[in-house]
MINU-213385 format. One record per residue (C-alpha): chain; y, x, z; residue in one letter. Coordinates in steps of 0.5 Angstrom, whole numbers. Example, Ala and Ser with C-alpha at 12.3 -4.5 7.8 and 13.67 -1.06 7.14 Angstrom:
<rs>
> c,c2,c1,c3,r
> A,-9,25,16,a;
> A,-2,27,14,s;
</rs>
This chain:
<rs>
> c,c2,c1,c3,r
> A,160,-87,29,x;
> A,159,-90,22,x;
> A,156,-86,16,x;
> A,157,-88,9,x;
> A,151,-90,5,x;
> A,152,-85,-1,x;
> A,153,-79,4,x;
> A,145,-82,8,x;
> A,142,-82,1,x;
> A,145,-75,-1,x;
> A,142,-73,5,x;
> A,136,-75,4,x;
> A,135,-72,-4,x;
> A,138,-65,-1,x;
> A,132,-65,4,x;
> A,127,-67,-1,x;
> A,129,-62,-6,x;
> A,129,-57,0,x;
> A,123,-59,2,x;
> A,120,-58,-6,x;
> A,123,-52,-7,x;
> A,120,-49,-1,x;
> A,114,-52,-3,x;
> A,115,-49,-10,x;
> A,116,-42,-8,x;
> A,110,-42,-4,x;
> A,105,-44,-10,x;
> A,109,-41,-16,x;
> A,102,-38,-17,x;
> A,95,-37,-14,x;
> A,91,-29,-14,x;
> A,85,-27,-11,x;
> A,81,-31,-16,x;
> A,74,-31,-15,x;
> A,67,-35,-18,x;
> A,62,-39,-14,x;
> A,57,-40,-19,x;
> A,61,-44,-24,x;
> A,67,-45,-20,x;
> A,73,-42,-20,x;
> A,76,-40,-13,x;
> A,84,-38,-11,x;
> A,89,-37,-6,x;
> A,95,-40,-5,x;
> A,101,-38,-2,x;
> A,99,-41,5,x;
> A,92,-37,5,x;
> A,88,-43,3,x;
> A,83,-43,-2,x;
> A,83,-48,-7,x;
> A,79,-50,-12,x;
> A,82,-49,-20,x;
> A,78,-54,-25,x;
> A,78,-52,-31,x;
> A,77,-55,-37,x;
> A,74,-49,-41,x;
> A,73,-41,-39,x;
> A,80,-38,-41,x;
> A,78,-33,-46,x;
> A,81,-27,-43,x;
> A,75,-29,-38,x;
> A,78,-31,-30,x;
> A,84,-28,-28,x;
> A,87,-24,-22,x;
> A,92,-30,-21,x;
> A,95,-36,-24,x;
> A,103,-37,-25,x;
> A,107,-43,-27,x;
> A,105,-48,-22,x;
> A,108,-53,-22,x;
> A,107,-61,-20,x;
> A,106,-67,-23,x;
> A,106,-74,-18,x;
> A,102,-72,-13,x;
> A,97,-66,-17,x;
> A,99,-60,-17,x;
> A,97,-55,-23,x;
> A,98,-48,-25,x;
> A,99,-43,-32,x;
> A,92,-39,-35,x;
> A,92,-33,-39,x;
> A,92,-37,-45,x;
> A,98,-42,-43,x;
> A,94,-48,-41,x;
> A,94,-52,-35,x;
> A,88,-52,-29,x;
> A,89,-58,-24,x;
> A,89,-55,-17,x;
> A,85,-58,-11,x;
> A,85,-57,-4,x;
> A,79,-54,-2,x;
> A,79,-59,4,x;
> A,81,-64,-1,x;
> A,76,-64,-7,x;
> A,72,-67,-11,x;
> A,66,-69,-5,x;
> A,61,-68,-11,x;
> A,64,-62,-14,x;
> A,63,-59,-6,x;
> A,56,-62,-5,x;
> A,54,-59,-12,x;
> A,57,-52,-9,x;
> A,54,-52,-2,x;
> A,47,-55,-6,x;
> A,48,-49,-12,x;
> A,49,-43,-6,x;
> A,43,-47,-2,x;
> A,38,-46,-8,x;
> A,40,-39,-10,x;
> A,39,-38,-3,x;
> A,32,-41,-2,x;
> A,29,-38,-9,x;
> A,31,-31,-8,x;
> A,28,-32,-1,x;
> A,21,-35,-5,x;
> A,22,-29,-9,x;
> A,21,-25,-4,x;
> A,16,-28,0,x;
> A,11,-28,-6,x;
> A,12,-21,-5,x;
> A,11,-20,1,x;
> A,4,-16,4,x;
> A,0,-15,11,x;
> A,-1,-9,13,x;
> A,-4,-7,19,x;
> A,-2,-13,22,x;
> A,5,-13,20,x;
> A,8,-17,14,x;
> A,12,-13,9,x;
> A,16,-15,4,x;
> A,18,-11,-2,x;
> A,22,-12,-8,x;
> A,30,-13,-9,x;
> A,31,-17,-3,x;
> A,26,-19,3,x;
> A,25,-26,6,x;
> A,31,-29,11,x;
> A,24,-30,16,x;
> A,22,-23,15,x;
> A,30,-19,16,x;
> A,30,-24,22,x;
> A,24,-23,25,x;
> A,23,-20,33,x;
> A,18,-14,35,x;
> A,15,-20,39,x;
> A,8,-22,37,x;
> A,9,-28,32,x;
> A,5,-35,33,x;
> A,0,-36,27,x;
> A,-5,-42,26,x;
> A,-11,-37,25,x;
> A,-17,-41,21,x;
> A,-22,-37,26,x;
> A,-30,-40,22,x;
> A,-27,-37,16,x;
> A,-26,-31,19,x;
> A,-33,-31,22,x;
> A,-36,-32,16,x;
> A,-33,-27,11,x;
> A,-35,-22,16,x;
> A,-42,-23,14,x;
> A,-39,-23,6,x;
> A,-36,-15,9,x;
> A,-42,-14,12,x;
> A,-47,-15,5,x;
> A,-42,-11,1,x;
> A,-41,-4,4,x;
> A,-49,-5,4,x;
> A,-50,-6,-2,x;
> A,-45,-1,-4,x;
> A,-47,5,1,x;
> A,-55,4,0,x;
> A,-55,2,-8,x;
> A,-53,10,-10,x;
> A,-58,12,-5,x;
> A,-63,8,-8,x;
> A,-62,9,-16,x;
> A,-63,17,-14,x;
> A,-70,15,-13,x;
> A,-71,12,-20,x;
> A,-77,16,-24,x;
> A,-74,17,-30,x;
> A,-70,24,-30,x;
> A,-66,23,-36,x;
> A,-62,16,-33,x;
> A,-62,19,-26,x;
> A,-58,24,-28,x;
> A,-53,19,-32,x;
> A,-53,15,-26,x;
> A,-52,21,-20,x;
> A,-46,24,-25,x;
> A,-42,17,-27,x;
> A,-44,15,-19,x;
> A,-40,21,-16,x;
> A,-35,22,-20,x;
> A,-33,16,-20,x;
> A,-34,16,-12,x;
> A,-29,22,-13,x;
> A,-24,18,-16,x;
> A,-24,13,-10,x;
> A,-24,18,-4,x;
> A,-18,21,-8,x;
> A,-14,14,-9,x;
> A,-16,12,-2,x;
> A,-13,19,1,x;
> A,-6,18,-2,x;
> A,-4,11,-4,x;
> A,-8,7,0,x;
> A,-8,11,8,x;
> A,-2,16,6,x;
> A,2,10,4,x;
> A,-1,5,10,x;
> A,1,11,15,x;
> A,8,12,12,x;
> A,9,4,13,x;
> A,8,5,20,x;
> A,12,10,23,x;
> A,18,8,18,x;
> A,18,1,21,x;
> A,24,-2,24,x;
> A,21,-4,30,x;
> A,19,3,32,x;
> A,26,7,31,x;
> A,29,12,28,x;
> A,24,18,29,x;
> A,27,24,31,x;
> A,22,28,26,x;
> A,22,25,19,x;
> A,17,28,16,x;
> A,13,25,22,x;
> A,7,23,16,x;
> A,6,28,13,x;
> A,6,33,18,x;
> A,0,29,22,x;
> A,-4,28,15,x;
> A,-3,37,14,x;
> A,-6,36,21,x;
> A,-12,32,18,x;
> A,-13,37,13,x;
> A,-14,42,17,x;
> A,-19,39,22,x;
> A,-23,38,16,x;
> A,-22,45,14,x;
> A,-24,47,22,x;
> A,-29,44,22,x;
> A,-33,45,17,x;
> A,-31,53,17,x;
> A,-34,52,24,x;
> A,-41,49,22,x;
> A,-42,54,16,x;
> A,-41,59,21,x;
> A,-46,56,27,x;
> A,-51,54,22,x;
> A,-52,61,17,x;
> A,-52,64,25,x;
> A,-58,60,27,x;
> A,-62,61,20,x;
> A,-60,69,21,x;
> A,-64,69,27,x;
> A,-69,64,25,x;
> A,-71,69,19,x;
> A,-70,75,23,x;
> A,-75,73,29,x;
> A,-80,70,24,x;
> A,-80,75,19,x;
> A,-83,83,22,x;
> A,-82,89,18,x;
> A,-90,89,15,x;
> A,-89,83,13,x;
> A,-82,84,11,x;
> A,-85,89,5,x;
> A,-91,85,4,x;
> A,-86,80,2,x;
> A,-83,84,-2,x;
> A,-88,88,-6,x;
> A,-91,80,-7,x;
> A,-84,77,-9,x;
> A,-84,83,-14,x;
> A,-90,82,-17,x;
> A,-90,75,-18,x;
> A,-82,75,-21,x;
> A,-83,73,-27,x;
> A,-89,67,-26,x;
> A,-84,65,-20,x;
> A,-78,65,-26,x;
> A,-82,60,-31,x;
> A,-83,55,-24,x;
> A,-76,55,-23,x;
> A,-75,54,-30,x;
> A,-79,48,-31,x;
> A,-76,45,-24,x;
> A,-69,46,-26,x;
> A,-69,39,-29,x;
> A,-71,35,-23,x;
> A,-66,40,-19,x;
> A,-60,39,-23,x;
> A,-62,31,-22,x;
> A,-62,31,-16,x;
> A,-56,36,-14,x;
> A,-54,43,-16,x;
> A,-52,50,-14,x;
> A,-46,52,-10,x;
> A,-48,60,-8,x;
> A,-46,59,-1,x;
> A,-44,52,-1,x;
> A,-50,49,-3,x;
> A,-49,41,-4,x;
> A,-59,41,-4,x;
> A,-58,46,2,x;
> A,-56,44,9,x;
> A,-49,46,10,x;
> A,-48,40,6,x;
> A,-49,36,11,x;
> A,-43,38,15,x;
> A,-39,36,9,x;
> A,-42,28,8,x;
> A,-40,28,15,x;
> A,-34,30,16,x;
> A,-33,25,9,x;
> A,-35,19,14,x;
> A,-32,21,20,x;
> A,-25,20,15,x;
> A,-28,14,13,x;
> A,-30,11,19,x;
> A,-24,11,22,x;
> A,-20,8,17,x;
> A,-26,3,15,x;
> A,-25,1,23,x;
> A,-17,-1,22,x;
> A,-18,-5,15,x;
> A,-23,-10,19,x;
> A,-18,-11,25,x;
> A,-12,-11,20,x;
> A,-16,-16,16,x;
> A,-17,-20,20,x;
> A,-10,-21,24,x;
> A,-7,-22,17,x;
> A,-4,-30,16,x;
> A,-7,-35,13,x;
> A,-3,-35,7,x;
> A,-5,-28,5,x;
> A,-13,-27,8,x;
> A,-16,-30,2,x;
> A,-12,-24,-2,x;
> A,-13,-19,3,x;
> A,-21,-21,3,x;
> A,-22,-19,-5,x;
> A,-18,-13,-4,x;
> A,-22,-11,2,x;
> A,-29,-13,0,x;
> A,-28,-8,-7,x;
> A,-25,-3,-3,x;
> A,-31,-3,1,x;
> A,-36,-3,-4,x;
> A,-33,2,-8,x;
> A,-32,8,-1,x;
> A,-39,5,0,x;
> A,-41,8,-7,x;
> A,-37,15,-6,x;
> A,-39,16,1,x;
> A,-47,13,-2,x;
> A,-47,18,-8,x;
> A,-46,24,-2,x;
> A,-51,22,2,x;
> A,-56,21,-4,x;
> A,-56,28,-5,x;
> A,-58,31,1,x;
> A,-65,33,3,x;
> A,-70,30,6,x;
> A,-72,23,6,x;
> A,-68,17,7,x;
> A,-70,14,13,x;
> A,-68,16,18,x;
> A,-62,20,17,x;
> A,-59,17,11,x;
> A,-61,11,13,x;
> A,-57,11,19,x;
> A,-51,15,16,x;
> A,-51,9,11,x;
> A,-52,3,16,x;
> A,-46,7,19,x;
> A,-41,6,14,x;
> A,-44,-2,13,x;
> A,-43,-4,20,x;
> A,-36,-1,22,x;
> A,-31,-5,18,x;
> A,-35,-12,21,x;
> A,-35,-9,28,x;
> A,-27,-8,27,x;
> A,-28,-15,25,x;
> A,-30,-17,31,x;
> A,-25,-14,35,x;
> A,-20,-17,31,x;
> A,-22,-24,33,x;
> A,-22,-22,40,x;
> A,-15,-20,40,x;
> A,-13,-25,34,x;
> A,-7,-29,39,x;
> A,-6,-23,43,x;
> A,-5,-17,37,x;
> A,2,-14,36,x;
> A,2,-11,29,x;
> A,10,-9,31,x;
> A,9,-6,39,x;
> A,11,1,38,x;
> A,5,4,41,x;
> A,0,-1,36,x;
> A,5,3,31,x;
> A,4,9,33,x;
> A,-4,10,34,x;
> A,-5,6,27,x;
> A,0,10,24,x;
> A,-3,18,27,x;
> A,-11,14,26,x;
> A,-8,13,18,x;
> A,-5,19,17,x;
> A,-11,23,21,x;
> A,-16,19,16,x;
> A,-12,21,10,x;
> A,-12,29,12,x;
> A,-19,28,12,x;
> A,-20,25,6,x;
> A,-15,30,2,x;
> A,-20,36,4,x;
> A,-26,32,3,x;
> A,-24,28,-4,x;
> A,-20,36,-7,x;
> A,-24,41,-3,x;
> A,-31,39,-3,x;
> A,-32,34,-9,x;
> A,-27,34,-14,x;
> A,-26,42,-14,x;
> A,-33,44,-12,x;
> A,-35,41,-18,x;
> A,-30,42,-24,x;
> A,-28,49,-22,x;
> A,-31,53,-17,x;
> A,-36,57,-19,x;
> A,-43,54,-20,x;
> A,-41,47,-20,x;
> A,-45,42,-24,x;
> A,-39,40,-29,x;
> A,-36,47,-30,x;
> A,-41,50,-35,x;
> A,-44,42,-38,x;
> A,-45,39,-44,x;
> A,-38,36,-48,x;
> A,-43,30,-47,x;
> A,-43,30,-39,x;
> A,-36,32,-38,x;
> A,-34,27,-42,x;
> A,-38,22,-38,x;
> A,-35,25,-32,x;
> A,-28,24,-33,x;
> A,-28,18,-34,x;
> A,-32,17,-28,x;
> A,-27,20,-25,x;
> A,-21,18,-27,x;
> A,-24,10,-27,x;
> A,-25,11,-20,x;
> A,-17,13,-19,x;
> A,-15,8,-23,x;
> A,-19,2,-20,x;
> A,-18,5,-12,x;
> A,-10,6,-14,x;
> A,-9,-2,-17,x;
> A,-12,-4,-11,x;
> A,-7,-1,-7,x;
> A,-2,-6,-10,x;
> A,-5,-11,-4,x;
> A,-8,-6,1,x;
</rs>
């Protein structure tokens, strides 16, 4: 069968203009328009993205859609807001170099939001922790498994002795400075020691163990507590052990000096004693006079709370028994800490160290008796237990997992226990039996001494909670 030319070629324009006219329809405007960076983003008709490269912003700002769109050749172009023609790319089809710098700007952003929060990341109790607007893609994507790290192991050993050293000098120095033969300055020196020391166990019970222990029991790789107020209900628990065993010891101790008295003391030589007492009232009264300054150097009265007296020992202990525990878990936490933050960590650690030793140095002094050997071994105490801690760190520094559920759970109940101590020492036994409790040495001070004392107090807050930024 023969077919005309005219009729082929007529054919052929119909389907092209067919085909343009579909073609046309489905592009007559692109919507959903976005931004990647500086790049504008649409859809068009088939669903495909495309590219719009605009030679400037439309003043309007980027529109939902692009209307108009027609061909010239083989480009295609759409309308703006403003009446001006974008050319329109396929995104398959685009500029390599416009893509490159695409996928390089989305690669970069990503990289320095993920430096960011690096730089911000921490160790705490073995386990990274990361703080600020976004978290490290190696932190979010991290396992509860134990983590590979290259240790630097002499360098662990070493500053082990640099712990050591430090805590000493920190606990045993306010010991010393007590025995200084000039009253004036070791009343300066015990009150700035003390409240300063005040200051530090505070700062350490609240932001530095509170903190540590809700960072624990709210780690990802523990689970979802069914009792979210697990924290504070342990530290409650801290505060009242303290309380208990305090209250237990003054009960035992003002028993057993009861039946001391009553046995050593017979009814004749009870009213001896008191005609003597009587007659001797006002030369007594002279004495004490003239002692009082050397008593007020060395510690002060608090009725039945005497800090000079021997209760007071059940109140330094229990103070240590707090610190004991948490000092054990910073030398072991230390030491599991990577590499890229061991250094940090050490001269936060090692100021910490030196400043509890004060606060805790400060409380021994005060006690009576000499210093060896009761003193003596309470303060080698303190400067001993973070070094040992060391030393189990570096036995288990390939095996320790800062993120198994039992590790978690013990260090966050040892923290929180420590911290419930430390409220009860730090607030009931120093900052209040000083300040506000009836016969308490800075109740009744001069302005010159309050002033002194303050500040101590508030110097030690300060500089404990700065530390807490990185411990």
């Amino acid at each position: 069968m023969l077919v005309s030319r005219p009729f082929l070629i007529s054919l052929g324009i119909s389907r092209v203009y067919a085909a343009t006219a579909t073609t046309s329809a489905q592009t007559s405007s692109i919507t959903g328009c976005h931004s990647h960076g500086s790049s504008i983003y649409c859809i068009d008709g088939d669903g495909h993205e495309v590219l719009v490269s605009a030679t400037s912003t439309p003043t309007t700002g980027i529109p939902a859609q692009y209307t108009g769109c027609h061909s010239h050749g083989s480009e295609s172009y759409c309308m703006d807001g403003d009446g001006n023609d974008v050319l329109i790319q396929e995104e398959e089809t685009e500029a390599e170099g416009t893509e490159d710098s695409h996928s390089k700007d989305d690669t970069h952003d990503h990289e320095e939001s993920s430096s960011e929060a690096k730089q911000s990341c921490h160790f705490h109790a073995g386990v990274e922790h990361c703080v600020g607007e976004g978290e490290s893609e190696e932190h979010s994507a991290s396992s509860c498994d134990i983590k590979a790290r290259d240790y630097n192991v002499p360098l662990r050993v070493g500053t082990l002795f640099v712990v050591l050293v430090t805590s000493a000098i920190g606990v045993f120095a306010p010991i010393l400075l007590m025995k200084l033969p000039f009253a004036s300055i070791n009343g300066v020196v015990s009150t700035v020691i003390k409240q300063f020391g005040t200051g530090i166990i505070l700062a350490t019970a609240f932001i530095h163990l509170y903190t540590h222990a809700t960072l624990m029991f709210t780690n990802e790789c523990l689970g979802e507590l069914e009792y979210e107020a697990t924290t504070s209900a342990v530290v409650m628990a801290g505060i009242f052990i303290a309380f208990l065993l305090e209250y237990i010891g003054h009960r035992v101790i003002v028993a057993r000096n009861s039946k001391k008295t009553s046995a050593a003391t017979t009814p004749s030589e009870s009213q001896q004693t008191h005609q003597k007492e009587e007659d001797d009232h006002s030369h007594d009264h002279s004495q004490n006079q003239q002692q009082q300054p050397t008593l007020v150097c060395l510690g002060h009265n608090h009725g039945s709370f005497d800090l000079t007296g021997p209760n007071s020992k059940f109140s330094v202990i229990v103070m240590e028994a707090g610190i004991l525990f948490h000092s054990i878990l910073i030398g072991l936490t230390l030491v599991v800490a990577g590499d890229s933050f061991y250094k940090t960590l050490l001269v936060v650690i090692v100021f910490h160290q030196f400043f509890e030793g004060l606060a805790l140095g400060a409380r021994i002094a005060i006690l009576p008796g000499p210093i060896f050997p009761s003193k003596a071994c309470m303060a080698m105490a303190f400067a001993l237990i973070t070094p040992i801690g060391m030393a189990i760190g570096l036995g288990v520094l390939h095996t320790f997992n800062g993120n198994s559920r039992g590790t978690l759970i013990a260090l966050g109940t040892l923290d929180a226990l420590s911290a419930g101590i430390l409220v009860w020492v730090g607030v009931v036994d120093m900052w209040a039996r000083d300040w506000v409790i009836d016969g308490g040495e800075m109740l009744h001070a001069k302005l010159s001494k309050v002033l002194t004392g303050g500040i101590s107090l508030v110097s030690g807050v300060v500089l404990m909670g700065l530390l807490g930024k990185w411990a």
